[in-house]
N, C-alpha and C positions, 0 to 999 in steps of 0.2 A: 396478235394475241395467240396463246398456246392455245394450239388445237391436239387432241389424238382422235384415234377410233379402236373403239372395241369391238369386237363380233363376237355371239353367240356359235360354240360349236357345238353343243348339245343341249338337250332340255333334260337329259334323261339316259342313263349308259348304255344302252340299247338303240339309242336315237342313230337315223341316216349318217353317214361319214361322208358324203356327194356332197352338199350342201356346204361343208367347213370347209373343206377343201378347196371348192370355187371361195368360198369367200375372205381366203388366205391369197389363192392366183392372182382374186380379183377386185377385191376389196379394199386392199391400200391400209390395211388395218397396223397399226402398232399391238395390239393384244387380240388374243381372242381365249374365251374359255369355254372348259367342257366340266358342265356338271353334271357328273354321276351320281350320285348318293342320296339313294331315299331314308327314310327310319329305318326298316326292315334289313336293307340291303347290307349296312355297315355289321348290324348282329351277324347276317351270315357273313360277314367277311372274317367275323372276330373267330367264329368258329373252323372257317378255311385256317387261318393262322396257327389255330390251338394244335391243328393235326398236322401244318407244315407249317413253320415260324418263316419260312422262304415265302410263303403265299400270303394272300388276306387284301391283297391290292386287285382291285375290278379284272375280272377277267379279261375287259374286251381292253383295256388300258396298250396293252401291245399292240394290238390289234390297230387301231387308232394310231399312236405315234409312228408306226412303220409307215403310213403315209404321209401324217401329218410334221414330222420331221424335217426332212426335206422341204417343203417348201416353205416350211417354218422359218427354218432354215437363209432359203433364199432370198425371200421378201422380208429378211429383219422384221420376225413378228412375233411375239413372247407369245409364250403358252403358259396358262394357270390352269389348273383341274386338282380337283379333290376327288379324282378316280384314284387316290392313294389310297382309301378306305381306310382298313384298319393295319396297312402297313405302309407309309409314306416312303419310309427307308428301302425296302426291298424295290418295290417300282421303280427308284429312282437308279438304283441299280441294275436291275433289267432296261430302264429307258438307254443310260449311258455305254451298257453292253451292244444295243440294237442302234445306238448315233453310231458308234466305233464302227460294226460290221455296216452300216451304208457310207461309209467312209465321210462323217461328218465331224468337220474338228470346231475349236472354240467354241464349247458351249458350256456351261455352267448352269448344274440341277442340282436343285436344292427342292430337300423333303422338310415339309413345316411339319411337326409332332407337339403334342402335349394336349391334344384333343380326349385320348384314352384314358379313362380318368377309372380304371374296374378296381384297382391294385387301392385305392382309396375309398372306393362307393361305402364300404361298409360304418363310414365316419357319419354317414348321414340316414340310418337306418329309423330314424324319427321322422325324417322331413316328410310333409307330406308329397304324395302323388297327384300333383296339378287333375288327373284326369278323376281322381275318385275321392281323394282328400285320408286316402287310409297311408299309415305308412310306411317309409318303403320297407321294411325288415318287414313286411308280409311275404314279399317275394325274396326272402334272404336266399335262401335253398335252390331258387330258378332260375338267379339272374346270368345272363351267360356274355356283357358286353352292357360299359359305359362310359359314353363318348359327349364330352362338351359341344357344343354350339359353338367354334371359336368365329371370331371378326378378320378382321384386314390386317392388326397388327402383324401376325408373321410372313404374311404374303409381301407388307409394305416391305418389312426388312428383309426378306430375302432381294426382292429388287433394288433396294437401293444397295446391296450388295452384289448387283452385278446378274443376278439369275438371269440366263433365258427360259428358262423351265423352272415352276414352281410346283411343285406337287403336296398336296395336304392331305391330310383324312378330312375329322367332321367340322366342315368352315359353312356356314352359313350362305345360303345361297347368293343373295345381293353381294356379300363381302366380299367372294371372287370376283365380282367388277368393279365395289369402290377403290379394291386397293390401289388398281393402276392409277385411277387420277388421285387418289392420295397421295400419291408417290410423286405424278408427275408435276401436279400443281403446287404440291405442298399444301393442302387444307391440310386441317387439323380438327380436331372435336368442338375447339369455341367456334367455329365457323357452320352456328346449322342451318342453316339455309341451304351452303354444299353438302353438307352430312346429309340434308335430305333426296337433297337432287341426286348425290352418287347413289343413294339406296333406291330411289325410284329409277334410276336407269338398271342398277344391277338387277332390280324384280323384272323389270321389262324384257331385259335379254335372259333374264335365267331359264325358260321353258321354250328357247330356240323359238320353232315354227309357231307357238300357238300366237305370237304377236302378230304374224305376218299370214295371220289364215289358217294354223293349223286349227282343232278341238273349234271352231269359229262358225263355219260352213254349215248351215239350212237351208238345203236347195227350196228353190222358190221365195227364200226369207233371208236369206243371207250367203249371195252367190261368191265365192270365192274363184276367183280364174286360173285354172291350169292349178288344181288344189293336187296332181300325181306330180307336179313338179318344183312342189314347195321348196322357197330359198327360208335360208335363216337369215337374221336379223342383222345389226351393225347401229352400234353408235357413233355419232361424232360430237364433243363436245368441250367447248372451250376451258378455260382456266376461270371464268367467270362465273361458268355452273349454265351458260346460255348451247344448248343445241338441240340437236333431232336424230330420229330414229328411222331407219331405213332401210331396204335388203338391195339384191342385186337387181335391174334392171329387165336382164335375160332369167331373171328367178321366178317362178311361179309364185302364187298367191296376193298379197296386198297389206298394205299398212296404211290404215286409216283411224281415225280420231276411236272407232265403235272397238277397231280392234285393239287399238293399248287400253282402251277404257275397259274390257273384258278383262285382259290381262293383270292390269291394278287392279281388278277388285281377288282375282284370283289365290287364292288360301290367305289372304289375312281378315283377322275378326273383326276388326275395330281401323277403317284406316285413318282416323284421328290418330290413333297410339298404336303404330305397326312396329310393334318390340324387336328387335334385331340385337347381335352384338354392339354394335357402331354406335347405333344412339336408339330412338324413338321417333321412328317417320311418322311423321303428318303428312298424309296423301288427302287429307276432305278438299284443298284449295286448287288442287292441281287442277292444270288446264291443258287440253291438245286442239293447235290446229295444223293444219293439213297445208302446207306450206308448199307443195309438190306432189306430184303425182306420188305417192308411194314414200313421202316424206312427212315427217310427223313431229312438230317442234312442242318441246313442253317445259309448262313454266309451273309455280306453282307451291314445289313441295320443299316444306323444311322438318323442322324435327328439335326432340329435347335432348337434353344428356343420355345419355347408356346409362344403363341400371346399374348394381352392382354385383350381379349376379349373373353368372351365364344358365343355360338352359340346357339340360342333359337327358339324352336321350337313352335312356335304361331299357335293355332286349332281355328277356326272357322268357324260359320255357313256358308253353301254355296247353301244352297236349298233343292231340292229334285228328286232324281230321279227316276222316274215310268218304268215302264219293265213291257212287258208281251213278253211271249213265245208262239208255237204252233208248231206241227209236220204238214208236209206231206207226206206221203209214196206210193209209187206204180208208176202206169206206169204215166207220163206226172204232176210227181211229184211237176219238178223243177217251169214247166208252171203255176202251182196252187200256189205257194209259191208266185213267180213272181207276179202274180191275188192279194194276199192276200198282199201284203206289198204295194201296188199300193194303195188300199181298206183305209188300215190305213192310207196312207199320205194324202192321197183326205179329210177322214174324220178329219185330223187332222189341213189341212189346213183352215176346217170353223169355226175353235176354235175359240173365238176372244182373248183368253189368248196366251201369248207367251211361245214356247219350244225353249227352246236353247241345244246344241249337239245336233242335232235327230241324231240316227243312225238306220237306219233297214239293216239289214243284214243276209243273209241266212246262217248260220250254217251249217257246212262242205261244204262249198263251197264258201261262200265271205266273212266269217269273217275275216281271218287273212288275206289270199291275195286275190288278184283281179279272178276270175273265170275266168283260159286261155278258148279262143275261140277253139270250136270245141271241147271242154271238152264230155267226156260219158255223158250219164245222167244219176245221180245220182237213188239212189235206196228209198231213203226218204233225206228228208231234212227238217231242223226249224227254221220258223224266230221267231228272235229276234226283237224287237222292245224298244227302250231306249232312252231317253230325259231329260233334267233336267230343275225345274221350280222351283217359287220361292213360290208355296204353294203346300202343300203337296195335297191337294183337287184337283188340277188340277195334278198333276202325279200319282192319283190315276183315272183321267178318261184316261189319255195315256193308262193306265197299261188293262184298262176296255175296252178300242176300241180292243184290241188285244184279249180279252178273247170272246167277241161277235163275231169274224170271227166262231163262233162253227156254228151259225144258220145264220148269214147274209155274209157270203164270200165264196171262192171257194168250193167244193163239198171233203169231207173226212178230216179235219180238224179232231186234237185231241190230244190231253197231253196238254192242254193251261194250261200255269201257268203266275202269275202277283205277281208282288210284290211291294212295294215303299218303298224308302231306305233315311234317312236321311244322306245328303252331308257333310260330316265332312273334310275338306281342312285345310291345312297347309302352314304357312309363315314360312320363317324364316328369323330373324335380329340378328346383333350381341350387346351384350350387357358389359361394363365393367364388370373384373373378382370382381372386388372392389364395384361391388351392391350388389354382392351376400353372405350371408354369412352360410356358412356349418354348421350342427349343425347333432349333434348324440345321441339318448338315448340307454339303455340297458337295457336290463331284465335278472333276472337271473333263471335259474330253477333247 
């Protein structure tokens, strides 16, 4: 019976490059993928683009295929990643420029597009916004980037066209790993049982390390082993939809039943109806057991038809928000911090511009939770100070009240840092699958 293996190369574009690497050397893998792309991340790609139509694809995308290439390369091992953002075509360009200069021939890259759907959004300015129910011509005026939720289909078809490199912008996280056994097995949509198992593995491997111990680890509660030397993940699983989940060997961390079970429940609402391109995962049935040391076989999960609507991710502007920081340390610490954020709201109150969120809060001590009564007193502590506005000039004087506590607020003030951050926010609406239309080129090298 057909077997392959997938590997996770990333959970996240910033995520460790060591880990893929080995698990390309060592792994025996037919695919491995790297996803990139959060909500946020794509906006600002969109805007990278708008100032150089050359850019818009993940920065560290080079970065990554410079070594991952080569042994890509060697071990016949396809690469899929939707670090194309919101330029699949340029990447794939700079990929096939950076094969050529490491002197690597026969390869064929192909860019899946038709995820960008901004040049259209304005058709749908009634639809509501899934997250507030208002509609979207509210933010006609801000929106700055909108990208489909696309499936497996153009991933399948560029592999069955030969790609060793697939490059997308916005694909769905699980879809970058059903498509390979789509492709390989030949399932299809009436077969949901597989629809469900390739979605349950894709979710599995899509956040790399946290399957195998990363985000996992409560020391004393849940010990993870050699967690500074965390391996990423790897599937193997047959044409029948039967296999298991597992990393390297010589890999730090662990894969056990508690840790894919974390992982599945991980961002989906409802896992009876875990909505996706592909279909609708049913994960309530799924079952793991622990079949080997650091192996993990799972049965369980199917799934209904795909909706008819993809899921679109709409970025726009949302203002600005000012931050500034400061330390205090020593005896009667927490009372001078206390003094100092007192200082700022007072001054901030005779703004005649409006802040909206303020938040001041002490650092180690009321950020996350409430400071229980009758607490020690702390040994230093930092406020924070953060607000959001709707010109950046005015979240650069928040950020500016906070750096003057050095000479006009309590006595020992020091580390002040300020910054201002442009607010990039997310809607999302659903749009007909039948707007969108998929398109794929290739390069050959």
């Amino acid at each position: 019976m057909k077997k392959i293996r997938i590997g996770s190369g990333a959970g996240y574009a910033g995520d460790r490059l060591k880990p893929a690497l080995d698990l390309i050397e060592k792994g025996d893998l037919d695919y491995i993928c790297f996803e990139g792309l959060a909500e946020r991340t794509i906006a600002l790609a969109q805007q990278a683009k708008k100032v150089n139509p050359d850019l818009g694809y993940n920065e560290l995308l080079l970065y990554r295929m410079e070594k991952v290439l080569p042994l890509a390369h060697r071990h016949r091992t396809k690469v899929i990643t939707n670090m194309g953002a919101a330029n699949p075509v340029a990447a794939c360009r700079e990929i096939a420029k950076l094969a050529t200069s490491l002197g690597l021939q026969d390869l064929k890259i192909a860019a899946v597009t038709g995820d960008d759907c901004t040049a259209i959004i304005s058709d749908y300015w009634d639809s509501p916004i899934l997250e507030t129910g208002d509609p979207l011509g509210t933010l006609a005026e801000r929106i700055v980037s909108a990208n489909a939720y696309l499936g497996s289909e153009g991933i399948v078809e560029a592999l069955k066209n030969g790609a060793d490199i697939v490059v997308t912008g916005r694909v769905a996280d699980p879809s970058l790993f059903l498509a390979p056994m789509l492709f390989e097995f030949g399932w299809d949509d009436t077969q949901l049982d597989k629809m469900g198992t390739g979605t349950l593995v894709g979710h599995l491997l899509e956040c790399a390390g946290q399957v195998t111990g990363g985000y996992f680890a409560d020391p004393g509660k849940k010990e993870v082993p050699d967690l500074w030397n965390l391996g990423f993940p790897y599937v193997e699983i047959a044409e029948n939809g039967e296999g298991y989940i597992s990393k390297l060997t010589a890999a730090g961390g662990m894969v056990t039943p508690a840790t894919c079970t974390e992982q599945l429940l991980y961002e989906i609402h409802d896992p009876k109806h875990y909505i996706t391109p592909d279909c609708v995962a049913d994960f309530s049935k799924v079952t793991f057991i622990q079949s080997a040391k650091d192996q993990v076989r799972f049965a369980g999960a199917t799934a209904q038809a795909a909706t008819s609507t993809f899921k679109v991710s709409v970025g726009y502007s949302d203002g600005f928000i000012g931050e500034g920081e400061i330390s205090y340390g020593g005896a009667n610490c927490y009372q001078r911090a206390l003094l100092a954020q007192q200082v700022v709201e007072k001054r901030l109150a005779q703004f005649p511009h409006r802040f909206s969120d303020l938040r001041t809060e002490l650092i180690g001590v009321n950020a996350l939770l409430e400071r229980p009564l009758g607490a020690a007193e702390p040994n230093e502590v930092r406020l924070r100070v953060a607000a959001k506005t709707t010109l950046r000039e005015h979240a650069l004087l928040l950020a500016n009240e906070v750096e003057t506590l050095y000479t006009n607020g309590p006595a020992g003030g020091g580390g002040a840092s300020k910054k201002v951050s442009e607010v990039l926010a997310i809607a999302s609406i659903l749009i007909p699958k039948s707007a969108i239309r998929i398109n794929i080129q290739y390069l050959n090298v």
